[in-house]
Biopython code that builds the backbone (N, CA, C, O; Angstrom):
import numpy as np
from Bio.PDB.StructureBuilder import StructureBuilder

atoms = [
    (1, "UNK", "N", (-19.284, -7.101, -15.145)),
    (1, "UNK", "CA", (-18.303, -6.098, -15.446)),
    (1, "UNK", "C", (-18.277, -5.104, -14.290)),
    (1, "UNK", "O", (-19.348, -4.801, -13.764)),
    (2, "UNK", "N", (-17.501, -4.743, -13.996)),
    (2, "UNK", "CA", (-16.800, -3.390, -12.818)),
    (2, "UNK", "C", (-17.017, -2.621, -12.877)),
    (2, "UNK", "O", (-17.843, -3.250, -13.538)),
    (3, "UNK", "N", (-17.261, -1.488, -12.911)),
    (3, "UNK", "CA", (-17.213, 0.171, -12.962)),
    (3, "UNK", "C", (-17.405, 1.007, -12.116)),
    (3, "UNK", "O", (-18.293, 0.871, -11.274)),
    (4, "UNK", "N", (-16.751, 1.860, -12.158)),
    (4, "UNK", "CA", (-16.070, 3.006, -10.930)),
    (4, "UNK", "C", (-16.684, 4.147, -12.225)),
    (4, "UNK", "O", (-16.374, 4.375, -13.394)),
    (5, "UNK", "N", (-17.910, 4.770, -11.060)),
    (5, "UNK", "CA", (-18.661, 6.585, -12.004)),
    (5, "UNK", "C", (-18.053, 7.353, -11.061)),
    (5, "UNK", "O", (-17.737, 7.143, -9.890)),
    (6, "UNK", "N", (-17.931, 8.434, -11.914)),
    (6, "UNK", "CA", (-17.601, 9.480, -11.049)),
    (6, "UNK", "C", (-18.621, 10.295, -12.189)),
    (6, "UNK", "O", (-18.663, 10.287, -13.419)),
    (7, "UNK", "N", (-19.370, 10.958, -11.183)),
    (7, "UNK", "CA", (-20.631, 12.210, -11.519)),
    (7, "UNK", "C", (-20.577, 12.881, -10.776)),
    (7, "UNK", "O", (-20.288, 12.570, -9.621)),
    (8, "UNK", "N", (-20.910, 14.394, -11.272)),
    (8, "UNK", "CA", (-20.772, 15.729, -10.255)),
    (8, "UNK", "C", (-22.028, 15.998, -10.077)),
    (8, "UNK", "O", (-23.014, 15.522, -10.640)),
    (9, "UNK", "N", (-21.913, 17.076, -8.966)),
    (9, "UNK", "CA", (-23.144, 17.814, -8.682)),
    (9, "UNK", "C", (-23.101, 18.916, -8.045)),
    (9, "UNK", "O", (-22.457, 18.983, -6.998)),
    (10, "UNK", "N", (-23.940, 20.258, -8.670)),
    (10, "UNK", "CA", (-23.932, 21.199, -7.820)),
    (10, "UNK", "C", (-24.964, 21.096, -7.128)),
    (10, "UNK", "O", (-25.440, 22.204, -7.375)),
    (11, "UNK", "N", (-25.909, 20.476, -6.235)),
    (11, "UNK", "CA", (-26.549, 19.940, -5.592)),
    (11, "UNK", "C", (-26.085, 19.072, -4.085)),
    (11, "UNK", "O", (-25.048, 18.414, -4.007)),
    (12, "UNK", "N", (-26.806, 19.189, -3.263)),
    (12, "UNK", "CA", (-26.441, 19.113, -2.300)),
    (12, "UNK", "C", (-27.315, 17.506, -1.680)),
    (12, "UNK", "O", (-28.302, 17.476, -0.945)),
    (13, "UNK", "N", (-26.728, 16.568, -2.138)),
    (13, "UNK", "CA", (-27.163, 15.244, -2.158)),
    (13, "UNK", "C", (-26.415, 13.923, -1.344)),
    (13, "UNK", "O", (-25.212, 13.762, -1.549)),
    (14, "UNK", "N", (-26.946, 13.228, -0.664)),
    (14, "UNK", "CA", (-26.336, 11.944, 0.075)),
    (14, "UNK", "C", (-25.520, 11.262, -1.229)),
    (14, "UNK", "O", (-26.039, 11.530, -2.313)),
    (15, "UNK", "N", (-24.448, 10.509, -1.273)),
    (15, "UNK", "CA", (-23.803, 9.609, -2.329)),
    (15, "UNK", "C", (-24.861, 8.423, -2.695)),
    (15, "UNK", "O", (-24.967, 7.857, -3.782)),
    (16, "UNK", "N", (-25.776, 8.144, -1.258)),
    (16, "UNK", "CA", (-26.702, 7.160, -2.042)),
    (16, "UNK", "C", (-28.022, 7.680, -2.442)),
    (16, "UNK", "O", (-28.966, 6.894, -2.525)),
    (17, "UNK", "N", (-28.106, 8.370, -2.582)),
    (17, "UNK", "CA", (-29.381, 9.022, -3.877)),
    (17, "UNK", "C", (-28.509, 8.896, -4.582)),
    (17, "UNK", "O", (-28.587, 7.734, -4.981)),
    (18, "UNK", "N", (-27.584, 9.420, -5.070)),
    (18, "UNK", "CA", (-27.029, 9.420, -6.871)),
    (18, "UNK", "C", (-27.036, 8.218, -7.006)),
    (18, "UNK", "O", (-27.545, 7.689, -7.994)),
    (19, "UNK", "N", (-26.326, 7.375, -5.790)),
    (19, "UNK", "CA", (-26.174, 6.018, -6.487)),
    (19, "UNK", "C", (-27.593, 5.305, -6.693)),
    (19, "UNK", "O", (-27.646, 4.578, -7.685)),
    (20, "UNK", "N", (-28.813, 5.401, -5.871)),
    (20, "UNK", "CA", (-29.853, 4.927, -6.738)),
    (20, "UNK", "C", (-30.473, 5.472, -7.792)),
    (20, "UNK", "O", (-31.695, 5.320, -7.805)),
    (21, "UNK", "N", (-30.022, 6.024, -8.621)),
    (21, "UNK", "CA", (-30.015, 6.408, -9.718)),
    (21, "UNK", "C", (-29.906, 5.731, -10.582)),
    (21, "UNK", "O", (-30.580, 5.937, -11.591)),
    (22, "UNK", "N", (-28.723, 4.320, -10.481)),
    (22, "UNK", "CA", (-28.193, 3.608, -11.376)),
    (22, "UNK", "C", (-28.804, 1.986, -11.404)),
    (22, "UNK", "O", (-28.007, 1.050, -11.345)),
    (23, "UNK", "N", (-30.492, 1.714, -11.513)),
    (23, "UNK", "CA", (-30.908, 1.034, -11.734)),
    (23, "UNK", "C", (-30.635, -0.371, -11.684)),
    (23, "UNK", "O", (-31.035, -1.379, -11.101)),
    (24, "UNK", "N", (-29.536, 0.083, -12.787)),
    (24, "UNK", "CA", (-28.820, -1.579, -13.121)),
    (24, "UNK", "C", (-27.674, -2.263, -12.597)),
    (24, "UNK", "O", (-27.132, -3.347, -12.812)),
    (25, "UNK", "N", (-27.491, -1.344, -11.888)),
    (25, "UNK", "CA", (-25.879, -1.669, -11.551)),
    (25, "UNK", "C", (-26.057, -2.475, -9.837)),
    (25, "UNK", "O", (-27.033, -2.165, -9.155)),
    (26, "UNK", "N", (-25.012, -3.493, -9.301)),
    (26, "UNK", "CA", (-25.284, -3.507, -8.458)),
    (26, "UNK", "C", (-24.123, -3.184, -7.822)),
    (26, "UNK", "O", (-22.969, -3.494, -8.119)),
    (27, "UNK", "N", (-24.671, -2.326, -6.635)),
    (27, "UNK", "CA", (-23.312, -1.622, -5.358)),
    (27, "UNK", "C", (-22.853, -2.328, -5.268)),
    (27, "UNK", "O", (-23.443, -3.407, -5.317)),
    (28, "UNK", "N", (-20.934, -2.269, -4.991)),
    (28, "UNK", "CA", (-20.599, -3.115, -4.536)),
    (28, "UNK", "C", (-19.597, -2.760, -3.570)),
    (28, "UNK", "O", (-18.820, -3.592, -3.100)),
    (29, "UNK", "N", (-19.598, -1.034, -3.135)),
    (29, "UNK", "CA", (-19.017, -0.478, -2.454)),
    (29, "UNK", "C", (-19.578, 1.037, -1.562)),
    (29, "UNK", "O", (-20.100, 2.022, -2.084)),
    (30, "UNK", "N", (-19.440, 0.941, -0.901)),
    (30, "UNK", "CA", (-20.115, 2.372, -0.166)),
    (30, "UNK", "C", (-19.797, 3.741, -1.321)),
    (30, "UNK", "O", (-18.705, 4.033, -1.810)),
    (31, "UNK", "N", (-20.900, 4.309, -1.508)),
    (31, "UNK", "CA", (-20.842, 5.305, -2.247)),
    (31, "UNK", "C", (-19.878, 6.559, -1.202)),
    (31, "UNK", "O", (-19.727, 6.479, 0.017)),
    (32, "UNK", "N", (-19.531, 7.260, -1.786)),
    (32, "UNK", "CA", (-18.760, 8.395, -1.047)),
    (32, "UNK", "C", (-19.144, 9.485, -1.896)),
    (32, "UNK", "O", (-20.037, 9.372, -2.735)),
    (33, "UNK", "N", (-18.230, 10.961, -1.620)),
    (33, "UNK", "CA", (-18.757, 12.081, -2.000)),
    (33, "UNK", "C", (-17.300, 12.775, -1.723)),
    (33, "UNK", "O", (-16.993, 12.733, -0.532)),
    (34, "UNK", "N", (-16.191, 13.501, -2.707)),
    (34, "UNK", "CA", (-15.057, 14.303, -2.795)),
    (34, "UNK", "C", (-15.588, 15.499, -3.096)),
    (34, "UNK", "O", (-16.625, 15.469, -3.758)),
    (35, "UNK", "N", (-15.099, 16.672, -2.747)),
    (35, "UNK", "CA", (-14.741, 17.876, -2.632)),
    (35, "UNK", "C", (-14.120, 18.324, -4.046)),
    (35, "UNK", "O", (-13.481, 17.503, -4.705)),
    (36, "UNK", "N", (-14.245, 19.166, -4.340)),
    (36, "UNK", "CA", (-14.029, 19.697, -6.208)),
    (36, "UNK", "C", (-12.847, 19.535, -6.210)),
    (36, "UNK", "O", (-12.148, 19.300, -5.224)),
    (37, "UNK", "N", (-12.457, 19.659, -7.476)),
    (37, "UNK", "CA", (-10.430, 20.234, -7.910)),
    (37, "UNK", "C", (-10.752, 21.239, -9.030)),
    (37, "UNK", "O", (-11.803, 21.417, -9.644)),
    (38, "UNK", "N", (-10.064, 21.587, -9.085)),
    (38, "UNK", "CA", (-9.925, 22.339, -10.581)),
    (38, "UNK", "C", (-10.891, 22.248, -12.061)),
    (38, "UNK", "O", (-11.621, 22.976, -12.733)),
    (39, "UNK", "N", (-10.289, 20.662, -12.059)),
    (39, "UNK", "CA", (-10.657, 19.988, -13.020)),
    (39, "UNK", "C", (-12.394, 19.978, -13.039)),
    (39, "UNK", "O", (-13.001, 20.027, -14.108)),
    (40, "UNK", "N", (-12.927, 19.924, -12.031)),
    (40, "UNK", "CA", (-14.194, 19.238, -11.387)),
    (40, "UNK", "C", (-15.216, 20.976, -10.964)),
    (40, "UNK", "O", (-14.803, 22.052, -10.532)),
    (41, "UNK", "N", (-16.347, 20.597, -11.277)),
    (41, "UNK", "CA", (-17.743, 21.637, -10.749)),
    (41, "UNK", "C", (-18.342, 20.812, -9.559)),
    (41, "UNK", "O", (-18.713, 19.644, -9.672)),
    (42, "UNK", "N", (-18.392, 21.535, -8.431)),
    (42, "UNK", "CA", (-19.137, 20.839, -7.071)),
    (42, "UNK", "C", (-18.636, 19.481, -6.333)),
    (42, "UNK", "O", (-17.443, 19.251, -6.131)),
    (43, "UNK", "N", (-19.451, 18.807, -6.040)),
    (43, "UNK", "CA", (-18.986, 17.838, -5.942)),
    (43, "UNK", "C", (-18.840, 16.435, -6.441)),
    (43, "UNK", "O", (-19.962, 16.045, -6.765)),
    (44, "UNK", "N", (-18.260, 15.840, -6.571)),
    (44, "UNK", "CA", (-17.974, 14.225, -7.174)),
    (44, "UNK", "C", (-18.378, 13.376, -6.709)),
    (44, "UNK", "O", (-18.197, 13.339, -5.492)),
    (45, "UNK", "N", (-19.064, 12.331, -7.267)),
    (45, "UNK", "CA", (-19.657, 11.122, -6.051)),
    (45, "UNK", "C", (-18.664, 9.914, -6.741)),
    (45, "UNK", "O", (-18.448, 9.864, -7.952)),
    (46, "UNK", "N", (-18.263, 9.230, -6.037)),
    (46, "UNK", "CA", (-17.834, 7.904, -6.327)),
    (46, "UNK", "C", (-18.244, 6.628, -6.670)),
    (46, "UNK", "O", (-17.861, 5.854, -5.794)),
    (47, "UNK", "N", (-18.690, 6.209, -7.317)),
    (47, "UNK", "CA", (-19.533, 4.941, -7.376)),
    (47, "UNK", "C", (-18.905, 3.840, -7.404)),
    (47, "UNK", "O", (-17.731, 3.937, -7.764)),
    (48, "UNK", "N", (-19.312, 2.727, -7.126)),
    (48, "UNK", "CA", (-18.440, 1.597, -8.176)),
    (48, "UNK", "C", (-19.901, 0.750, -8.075)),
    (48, "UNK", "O", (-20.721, 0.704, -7.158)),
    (49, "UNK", "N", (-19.882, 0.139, -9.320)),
    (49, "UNK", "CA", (-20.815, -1.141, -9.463)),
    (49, "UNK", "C", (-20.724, -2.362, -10.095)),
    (49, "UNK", "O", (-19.729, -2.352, -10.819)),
    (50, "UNK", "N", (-21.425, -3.599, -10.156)),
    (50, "UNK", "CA", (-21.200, -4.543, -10.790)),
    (50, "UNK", "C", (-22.473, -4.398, -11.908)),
    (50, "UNK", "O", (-23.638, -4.185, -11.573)),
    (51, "UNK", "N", (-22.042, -4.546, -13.185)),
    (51, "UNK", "CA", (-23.187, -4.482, -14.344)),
    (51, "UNK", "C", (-23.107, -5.823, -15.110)),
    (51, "UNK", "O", (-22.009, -6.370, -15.009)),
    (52, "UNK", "N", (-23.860, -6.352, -15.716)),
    (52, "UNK", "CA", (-23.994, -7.590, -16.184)),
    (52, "UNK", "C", (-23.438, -7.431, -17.821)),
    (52, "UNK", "O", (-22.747, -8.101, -18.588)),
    (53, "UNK", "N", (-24.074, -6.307, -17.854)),
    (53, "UNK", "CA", (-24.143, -5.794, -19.534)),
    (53, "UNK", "C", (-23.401, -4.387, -19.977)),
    (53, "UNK", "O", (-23.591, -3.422, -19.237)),
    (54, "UNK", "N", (-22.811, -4.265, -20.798)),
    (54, "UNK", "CA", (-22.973, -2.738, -21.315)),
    (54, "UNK", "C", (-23.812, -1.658, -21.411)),
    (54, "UNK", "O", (-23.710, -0.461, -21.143)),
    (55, "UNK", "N", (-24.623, -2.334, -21.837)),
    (55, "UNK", "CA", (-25.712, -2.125, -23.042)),
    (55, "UNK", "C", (-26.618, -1.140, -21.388)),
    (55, "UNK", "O", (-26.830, 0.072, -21.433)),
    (56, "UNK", "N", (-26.902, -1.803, -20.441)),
    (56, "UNK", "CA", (-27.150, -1.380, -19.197)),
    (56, "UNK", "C", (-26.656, 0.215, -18.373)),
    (56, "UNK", "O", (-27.278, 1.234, -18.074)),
    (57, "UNK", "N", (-25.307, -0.207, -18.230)),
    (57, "UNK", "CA", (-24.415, 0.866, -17.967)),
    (57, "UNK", "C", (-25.187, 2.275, -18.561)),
    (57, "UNK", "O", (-25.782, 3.208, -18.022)),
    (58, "UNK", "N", (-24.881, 1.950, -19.820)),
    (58, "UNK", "CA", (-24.800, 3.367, -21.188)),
    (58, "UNK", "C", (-26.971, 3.492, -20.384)),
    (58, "UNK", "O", (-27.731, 4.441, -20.188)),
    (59, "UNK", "N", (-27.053, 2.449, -20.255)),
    (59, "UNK", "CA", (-28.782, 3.540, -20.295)),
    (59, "UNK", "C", (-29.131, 3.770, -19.037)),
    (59, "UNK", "O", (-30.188, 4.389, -18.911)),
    (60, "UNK", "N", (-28.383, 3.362, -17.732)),
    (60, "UNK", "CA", (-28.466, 4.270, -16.317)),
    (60, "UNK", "C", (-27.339, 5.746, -17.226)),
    (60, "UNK", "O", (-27.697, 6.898, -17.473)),
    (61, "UNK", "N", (-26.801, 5.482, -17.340)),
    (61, "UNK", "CA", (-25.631, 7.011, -17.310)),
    (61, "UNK", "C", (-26.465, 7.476, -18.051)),
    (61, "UNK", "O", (-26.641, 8.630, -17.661)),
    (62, "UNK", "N", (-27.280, 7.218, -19.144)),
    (62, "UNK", "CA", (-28.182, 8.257, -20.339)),
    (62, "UNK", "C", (-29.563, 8.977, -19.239)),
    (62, "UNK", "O", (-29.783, 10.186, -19.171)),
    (63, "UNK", "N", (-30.286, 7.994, -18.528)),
    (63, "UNK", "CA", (-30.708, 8.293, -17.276)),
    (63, "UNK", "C", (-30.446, 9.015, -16.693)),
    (63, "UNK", "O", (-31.100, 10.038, -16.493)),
    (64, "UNK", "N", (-29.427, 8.740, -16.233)),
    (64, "UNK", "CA", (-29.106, 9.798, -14.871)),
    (64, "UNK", "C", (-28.657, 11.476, -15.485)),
    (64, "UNK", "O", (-28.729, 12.620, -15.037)),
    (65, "UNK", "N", (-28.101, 10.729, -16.939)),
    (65, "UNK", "CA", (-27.955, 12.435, -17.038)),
    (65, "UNK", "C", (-29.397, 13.556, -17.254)),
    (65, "UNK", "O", (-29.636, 14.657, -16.758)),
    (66, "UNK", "N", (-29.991, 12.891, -17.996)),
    (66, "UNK", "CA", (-31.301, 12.987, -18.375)),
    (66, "UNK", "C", (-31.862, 13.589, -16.983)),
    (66, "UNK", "O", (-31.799, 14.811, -16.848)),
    (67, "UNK", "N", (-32.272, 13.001, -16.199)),
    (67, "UNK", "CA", (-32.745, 13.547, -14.742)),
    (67, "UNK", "C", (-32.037, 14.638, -14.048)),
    (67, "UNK", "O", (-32.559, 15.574, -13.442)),
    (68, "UNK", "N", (-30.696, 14.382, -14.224)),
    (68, "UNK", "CA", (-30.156, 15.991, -13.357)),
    (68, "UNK", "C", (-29.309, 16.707, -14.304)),
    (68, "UNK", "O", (-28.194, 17.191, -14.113)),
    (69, "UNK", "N", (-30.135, 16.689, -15.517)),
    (69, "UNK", "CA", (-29.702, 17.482, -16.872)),
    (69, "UNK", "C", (-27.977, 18.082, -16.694)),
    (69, "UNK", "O", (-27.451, 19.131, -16.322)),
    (70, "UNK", "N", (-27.464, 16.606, -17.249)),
    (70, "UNK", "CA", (-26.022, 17.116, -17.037)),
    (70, "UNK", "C", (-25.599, 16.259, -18.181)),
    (70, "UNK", "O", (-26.260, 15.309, -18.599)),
    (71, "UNK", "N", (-24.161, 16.756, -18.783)),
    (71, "UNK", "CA", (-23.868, 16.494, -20.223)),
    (71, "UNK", "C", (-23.420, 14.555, -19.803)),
    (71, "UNK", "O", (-24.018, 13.501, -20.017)),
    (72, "UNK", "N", (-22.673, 14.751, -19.430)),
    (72, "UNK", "CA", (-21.871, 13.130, -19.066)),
    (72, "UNK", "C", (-21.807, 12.979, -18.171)),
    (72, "UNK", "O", (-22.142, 13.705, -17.236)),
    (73, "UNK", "N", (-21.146, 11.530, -18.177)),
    (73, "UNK", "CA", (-20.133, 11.416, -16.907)),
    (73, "UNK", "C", (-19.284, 10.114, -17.307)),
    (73, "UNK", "O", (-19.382, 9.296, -18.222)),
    (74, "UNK", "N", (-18.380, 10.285, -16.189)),
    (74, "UNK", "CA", (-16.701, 9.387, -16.735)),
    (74, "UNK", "C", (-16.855, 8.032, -15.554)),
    (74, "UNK", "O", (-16.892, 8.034, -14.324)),
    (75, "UNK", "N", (-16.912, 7.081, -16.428)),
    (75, "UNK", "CA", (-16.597, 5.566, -16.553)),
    (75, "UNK", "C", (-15.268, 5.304, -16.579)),
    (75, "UNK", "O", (-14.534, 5.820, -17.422)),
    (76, "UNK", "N", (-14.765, 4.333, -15.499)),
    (76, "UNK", "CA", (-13.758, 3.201, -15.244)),
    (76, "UNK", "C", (-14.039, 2.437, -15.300)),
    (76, "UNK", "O", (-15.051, 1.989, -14.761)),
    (77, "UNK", "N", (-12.914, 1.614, -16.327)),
    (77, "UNK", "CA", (-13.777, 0.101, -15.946)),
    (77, "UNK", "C", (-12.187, -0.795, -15.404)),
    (77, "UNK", "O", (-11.095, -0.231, -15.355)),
    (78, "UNK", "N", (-12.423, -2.258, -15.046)),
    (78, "UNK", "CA", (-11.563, -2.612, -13.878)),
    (78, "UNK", "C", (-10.175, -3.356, -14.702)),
    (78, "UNK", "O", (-9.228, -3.895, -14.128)),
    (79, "UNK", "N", (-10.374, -3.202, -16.297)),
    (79, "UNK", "CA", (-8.941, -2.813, -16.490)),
    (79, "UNK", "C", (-8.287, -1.664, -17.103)),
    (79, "UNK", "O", (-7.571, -1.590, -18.101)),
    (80, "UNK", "N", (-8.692, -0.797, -16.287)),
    (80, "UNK", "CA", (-7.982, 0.753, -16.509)),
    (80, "UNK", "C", (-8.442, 1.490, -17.476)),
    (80, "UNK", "O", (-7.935, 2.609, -17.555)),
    (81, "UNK", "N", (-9.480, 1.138, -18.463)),
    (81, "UNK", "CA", (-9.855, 1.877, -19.242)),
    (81, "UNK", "C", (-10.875, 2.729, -19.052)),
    (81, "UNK", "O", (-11.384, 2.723, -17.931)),
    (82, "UNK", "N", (-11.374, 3.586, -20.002)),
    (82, "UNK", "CA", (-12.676, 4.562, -19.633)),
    (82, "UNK", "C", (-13.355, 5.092, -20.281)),
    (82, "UNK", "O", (-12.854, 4.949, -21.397)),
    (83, "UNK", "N", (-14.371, 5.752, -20.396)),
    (83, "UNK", "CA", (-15.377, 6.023, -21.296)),
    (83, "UNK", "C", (-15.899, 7.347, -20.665)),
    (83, "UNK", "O", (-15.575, 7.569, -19.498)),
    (84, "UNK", "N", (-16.781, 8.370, -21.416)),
    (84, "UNK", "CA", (-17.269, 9.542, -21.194)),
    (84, "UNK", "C", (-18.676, 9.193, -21.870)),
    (84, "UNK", "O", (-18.801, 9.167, -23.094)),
    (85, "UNK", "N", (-19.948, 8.870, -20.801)),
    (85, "UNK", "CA", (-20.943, 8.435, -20.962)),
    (85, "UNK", "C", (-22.151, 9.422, -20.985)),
    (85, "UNK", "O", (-22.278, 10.199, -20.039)),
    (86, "UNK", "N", (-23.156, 9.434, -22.144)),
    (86, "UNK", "CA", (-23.934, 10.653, -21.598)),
    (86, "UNK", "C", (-24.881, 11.079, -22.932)),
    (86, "UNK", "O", (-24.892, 10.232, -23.826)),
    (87, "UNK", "N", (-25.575, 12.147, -23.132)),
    (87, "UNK", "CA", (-26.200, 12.355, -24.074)),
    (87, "UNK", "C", (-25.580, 13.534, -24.662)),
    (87, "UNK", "O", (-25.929, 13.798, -25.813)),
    (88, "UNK", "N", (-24.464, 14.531, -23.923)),
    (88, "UNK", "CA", (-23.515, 15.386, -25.292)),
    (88, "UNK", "C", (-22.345, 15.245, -24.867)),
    (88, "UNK", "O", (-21.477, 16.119, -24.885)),
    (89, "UNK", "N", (-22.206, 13.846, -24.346)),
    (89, "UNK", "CA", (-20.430, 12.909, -24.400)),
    (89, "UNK", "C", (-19.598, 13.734, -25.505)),
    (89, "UNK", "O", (-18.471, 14.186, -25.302)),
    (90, "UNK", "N", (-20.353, 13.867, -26.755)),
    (90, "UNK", "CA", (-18.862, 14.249, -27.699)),
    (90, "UNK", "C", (-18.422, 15.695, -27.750)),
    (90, "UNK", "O", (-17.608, 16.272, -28.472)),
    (91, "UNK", "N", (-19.213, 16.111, -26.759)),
    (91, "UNK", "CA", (-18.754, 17.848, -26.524)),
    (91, "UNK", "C", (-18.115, 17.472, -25.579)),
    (91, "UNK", "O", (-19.086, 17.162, -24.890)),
    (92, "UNK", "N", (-17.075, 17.181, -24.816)),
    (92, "UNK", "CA", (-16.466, 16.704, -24.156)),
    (92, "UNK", "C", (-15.108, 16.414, -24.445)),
    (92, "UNK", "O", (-14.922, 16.551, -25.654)),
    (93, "UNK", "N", (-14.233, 16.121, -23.929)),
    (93, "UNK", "CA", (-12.973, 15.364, -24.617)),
    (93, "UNK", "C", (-13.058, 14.098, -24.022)),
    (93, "UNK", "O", (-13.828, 13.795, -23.110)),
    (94, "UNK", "N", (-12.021, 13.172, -24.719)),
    (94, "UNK", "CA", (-12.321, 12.099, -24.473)),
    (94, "UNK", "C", (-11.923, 11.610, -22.856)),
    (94, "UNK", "O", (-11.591, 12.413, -21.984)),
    (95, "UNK", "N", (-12.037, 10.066, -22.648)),
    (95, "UNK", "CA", (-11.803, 9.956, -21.020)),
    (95, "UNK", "C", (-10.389, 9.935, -20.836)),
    (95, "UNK", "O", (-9.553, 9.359, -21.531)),
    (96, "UNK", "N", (-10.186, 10.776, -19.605)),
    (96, "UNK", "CA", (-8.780, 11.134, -18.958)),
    (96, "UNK", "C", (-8.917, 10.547, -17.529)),
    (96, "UNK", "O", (-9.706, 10.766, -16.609)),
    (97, "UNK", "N", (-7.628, 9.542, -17.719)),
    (97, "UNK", "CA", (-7.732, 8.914, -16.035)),
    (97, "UNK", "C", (-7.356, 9.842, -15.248)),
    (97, "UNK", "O", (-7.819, 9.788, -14.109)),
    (98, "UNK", "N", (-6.361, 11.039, -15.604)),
    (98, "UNK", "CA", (-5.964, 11.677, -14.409)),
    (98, "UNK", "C", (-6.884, 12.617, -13.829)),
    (98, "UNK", "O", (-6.806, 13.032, -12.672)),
    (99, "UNK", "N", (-8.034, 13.038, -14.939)),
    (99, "UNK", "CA", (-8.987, 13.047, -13.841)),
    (99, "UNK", "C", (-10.065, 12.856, -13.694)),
    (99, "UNK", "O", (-11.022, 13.630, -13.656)),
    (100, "UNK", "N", (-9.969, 11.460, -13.568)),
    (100, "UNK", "CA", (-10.970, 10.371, -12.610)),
    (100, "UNK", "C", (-10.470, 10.762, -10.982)),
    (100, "UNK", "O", (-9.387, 11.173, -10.567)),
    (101, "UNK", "N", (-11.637, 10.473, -10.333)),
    (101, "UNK", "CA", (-11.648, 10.667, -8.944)),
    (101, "UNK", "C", (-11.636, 8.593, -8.454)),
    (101, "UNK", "O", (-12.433, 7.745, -8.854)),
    (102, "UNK", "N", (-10.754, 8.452, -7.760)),
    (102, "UNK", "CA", (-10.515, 6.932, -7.106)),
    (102, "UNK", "C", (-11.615, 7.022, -6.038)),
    (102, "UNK", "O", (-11.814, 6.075, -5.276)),
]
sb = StructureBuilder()
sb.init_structure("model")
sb.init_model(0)
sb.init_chain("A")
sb.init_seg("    ")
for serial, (resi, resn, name, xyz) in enumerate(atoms, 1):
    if name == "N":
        sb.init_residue(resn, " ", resi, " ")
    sb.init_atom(name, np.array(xyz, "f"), 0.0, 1.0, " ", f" {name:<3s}", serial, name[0])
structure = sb.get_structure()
């Protein structure tokens, strides 16, 4: 399965530290790093990975939030849909592509 993370940070970090973060997933694209919008706190890292499982996904993102104590983060997956992944996901609204970072 596909997936494109987008996770923020007010931290001042390479795109590949966050991305080894994600255990399970395997790179399948150069991590990058966008500049805030509105919508967004600090900065955004881009991910994309290949995951075998779901079940995977949900426990790097529970991970990663866990480690840089942050509520979620927003999942693409590669047919357009999305998810808000995390341990207080439902304080959140649900996932909005428009703003996902490409």
């Amino acid at each position: 399965m596909l997936v494109k993370v987008n996770c923020e940070s007010d931290r001042i970090e390479s795109p590949d530290a966050v991305a080894s973060l994600f255990a399970h997933g395997v790179m399948i694209a150069t991590p990058r790093a966008e500049s805030s919008t509105e919508a967004q706190n600090g900065t955004t890292y881009v991910l994309e990975f290949e995951y075998s499982n779901t079940k995977q996904l949900v426990d790097d993102a529970f991970s990663f939030c866990a480690l840089r104590q942050q509520d979620c983060i927003a999942v693409k997956f590669e047919d357009g849909t999305g998810a808000i992944l995390g341990p207080r996901a439902k304080a959140w609204e649900a996932f909005n592509p428009a703003y996902f970072v490409e």
